[in-house]
C-alpha positions as CSV (number, residue, x, y, z in Angstrom):
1,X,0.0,0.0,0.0
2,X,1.7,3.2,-0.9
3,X,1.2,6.1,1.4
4,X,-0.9,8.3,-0.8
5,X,-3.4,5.0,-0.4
6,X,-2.9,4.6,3.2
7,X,-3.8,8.5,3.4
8,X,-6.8,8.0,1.9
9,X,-7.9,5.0,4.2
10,X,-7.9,7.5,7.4
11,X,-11.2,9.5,6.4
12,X,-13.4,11.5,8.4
13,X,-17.3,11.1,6.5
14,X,-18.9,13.3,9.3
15,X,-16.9,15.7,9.2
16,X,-15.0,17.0,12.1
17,X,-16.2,18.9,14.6
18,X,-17.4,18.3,18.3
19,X,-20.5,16.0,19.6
20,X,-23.5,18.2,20.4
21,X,-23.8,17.5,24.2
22,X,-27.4,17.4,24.4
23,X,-27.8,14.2,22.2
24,X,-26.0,12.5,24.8
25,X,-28.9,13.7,27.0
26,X,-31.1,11.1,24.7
27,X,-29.2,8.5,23.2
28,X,-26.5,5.6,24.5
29,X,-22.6,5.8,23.6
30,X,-23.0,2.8,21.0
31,X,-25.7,4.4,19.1
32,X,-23.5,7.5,19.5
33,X,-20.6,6.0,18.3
34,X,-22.1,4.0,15.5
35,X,-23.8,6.9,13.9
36,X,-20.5,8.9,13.9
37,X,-19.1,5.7,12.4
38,X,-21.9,5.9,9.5
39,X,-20.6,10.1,9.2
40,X,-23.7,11.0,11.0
41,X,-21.6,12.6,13.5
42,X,-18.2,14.6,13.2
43,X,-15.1,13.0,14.4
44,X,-13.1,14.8,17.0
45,X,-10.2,17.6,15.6
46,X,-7.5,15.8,16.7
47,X,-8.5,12.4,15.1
48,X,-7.4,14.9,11.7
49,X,-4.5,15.8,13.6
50,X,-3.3,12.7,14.9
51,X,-4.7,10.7,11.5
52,X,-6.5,8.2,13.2
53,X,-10.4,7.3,13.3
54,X,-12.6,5.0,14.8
55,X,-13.4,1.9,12.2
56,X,-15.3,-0.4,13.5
57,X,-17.9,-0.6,16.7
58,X,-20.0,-2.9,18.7
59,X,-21.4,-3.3,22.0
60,X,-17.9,-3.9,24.6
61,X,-15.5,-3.5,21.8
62,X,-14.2,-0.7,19.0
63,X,-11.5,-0.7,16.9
64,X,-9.5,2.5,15.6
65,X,-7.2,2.6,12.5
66,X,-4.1,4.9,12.7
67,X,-1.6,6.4,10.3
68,X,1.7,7.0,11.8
69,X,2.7,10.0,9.8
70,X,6.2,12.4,9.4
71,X,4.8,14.6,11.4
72,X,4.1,12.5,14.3
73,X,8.2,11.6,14.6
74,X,10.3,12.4,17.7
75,X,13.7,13.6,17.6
76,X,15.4,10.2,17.0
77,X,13.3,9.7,14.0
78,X,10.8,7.3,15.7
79,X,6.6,7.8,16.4
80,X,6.4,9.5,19.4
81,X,4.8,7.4,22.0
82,X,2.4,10.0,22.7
83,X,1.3,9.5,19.2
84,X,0.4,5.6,20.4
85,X,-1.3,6.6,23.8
86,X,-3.4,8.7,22.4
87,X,-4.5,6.2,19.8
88,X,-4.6,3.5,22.4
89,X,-6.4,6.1,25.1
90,X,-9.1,6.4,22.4
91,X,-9.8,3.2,21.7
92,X,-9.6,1.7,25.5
93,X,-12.3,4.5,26.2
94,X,-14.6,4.2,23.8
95,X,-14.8,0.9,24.0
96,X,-16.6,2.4,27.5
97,X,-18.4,4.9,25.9
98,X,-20.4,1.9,24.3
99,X,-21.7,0.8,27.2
100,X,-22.8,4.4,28.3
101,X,-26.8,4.8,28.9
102,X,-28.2,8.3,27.9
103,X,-27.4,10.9,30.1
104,X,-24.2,9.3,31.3
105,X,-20.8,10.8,30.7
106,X,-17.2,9.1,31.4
107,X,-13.3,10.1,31.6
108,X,-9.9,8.8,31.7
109,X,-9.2,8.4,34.9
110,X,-6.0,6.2,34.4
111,X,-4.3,4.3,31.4
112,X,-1.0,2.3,31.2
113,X,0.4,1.4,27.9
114,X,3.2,-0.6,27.1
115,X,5.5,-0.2,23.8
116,X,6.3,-3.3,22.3
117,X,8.0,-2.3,18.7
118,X,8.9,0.9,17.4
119,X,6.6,2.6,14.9
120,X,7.6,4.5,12.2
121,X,6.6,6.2,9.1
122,X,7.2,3.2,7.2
123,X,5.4,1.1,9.9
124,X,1.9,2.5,7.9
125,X,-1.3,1.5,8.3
126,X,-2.4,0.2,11.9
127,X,-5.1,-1.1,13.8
128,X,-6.1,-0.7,17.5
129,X,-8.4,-3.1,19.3
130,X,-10.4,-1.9,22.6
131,X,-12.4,-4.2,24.6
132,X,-14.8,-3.7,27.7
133,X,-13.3,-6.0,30.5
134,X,-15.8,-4.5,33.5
135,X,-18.1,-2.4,33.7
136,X,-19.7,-0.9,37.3
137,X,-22.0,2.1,38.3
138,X,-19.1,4.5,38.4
139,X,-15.9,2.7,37.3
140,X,-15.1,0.6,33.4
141,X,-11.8,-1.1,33.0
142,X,-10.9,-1.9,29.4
143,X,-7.9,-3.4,27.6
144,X,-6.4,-2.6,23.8
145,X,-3.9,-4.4,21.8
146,X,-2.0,-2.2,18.6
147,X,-1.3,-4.2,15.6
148,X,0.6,-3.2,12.2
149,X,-1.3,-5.0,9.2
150,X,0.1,-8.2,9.2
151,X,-1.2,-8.5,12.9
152,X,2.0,-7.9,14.7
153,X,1.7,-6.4,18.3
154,X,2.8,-2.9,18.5
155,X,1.7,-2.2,22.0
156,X,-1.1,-3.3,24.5
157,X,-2.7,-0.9,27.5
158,X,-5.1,-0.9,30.2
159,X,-7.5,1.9,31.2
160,X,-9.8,3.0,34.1
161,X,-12.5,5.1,33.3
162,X,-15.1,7.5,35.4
163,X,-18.8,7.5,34.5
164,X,-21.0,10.1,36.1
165,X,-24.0,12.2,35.1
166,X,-24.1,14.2,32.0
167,X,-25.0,16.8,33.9
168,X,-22.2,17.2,36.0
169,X,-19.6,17.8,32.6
170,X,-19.6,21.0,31.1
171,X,-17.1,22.0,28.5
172,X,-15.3,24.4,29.8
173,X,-16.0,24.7,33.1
């Protein structure tokens, strides 16, 4: 796959933008998620930035697919493992989000990720894997594994997240 191609595999049909609040008022995090899957709903601003989008989702589980790009190198010439977190955090937390009943909201509370293999530019197209391991009234754990094409682990993480009422989470405040 040349890159031009794999350029053209990270693409945003809703758009991006940010999720209008109030429908999380109404509706559940998998309905959510799946209609910003079908480009009913934007994707987030840095999912452009950071070339990486959400590709498939079902109940307990989401995968995101990643582009490690040029501009996402540190100063040896390697991804920058902030570039993989932020990948992984996605996908460990919306893997949550599906399991979040309308009017609820969540939050990282804690993640731990673990590099396996460097990425590079060259590395291209990769795939992240979230799934729900527990889910209580206030508190989801989740796990996510980070594979190049072929299916070779990158990295793998845990995550905490927070649930509490919508109401209580303002942007901004």
């Amino acid at each position: 796959m040349s890159f031009d191609d794999a350029t053209a595999a990270i693409a945003f049909p809703g758009g991006i933008g940010l999720l209008p609040l109030g429908d999380l008022a109404t509706r559940g995090g998998l309905d959510i998620l799946q209609a910003m899957l079908r480009g009913d709903y934007p994707a987030p601003p840095m999912a452009k930035t950071l070339s990486f989008t959400l590709h498939e989702v079902e109940q307990d589980r989401v995968v995101f697919k990643g582009l490690p790009r040029p501009e996402h190198l540190n100063p040896l010439g390697g991804i920058h493992g902030g570039w993989v977190a932020t990948l992984m955090d996605s996908a460990l937390a919306c893997c949550v989000m599906t399991t979040l009943k309308p009017g609820e909201a969540y939050t990282t509370a804690e993640f731990k990720v673990n590099l396996v293999r460097p990425l590079t530019p060259d590395t291209g197209v990769v795939f992240c894997e979230g799934r729900l391991i527990h889910r209580g009234r206030t508190l989801a754990t989740s796990e996510a594994f980070l594979k190049d094409r072929n299916g070779k682990l990158l990295a793998h993480g845990t995550e905490t997240c927070a649930i509490f009422p919508l109401e209580s989470f303002v942007r901004g405040k």
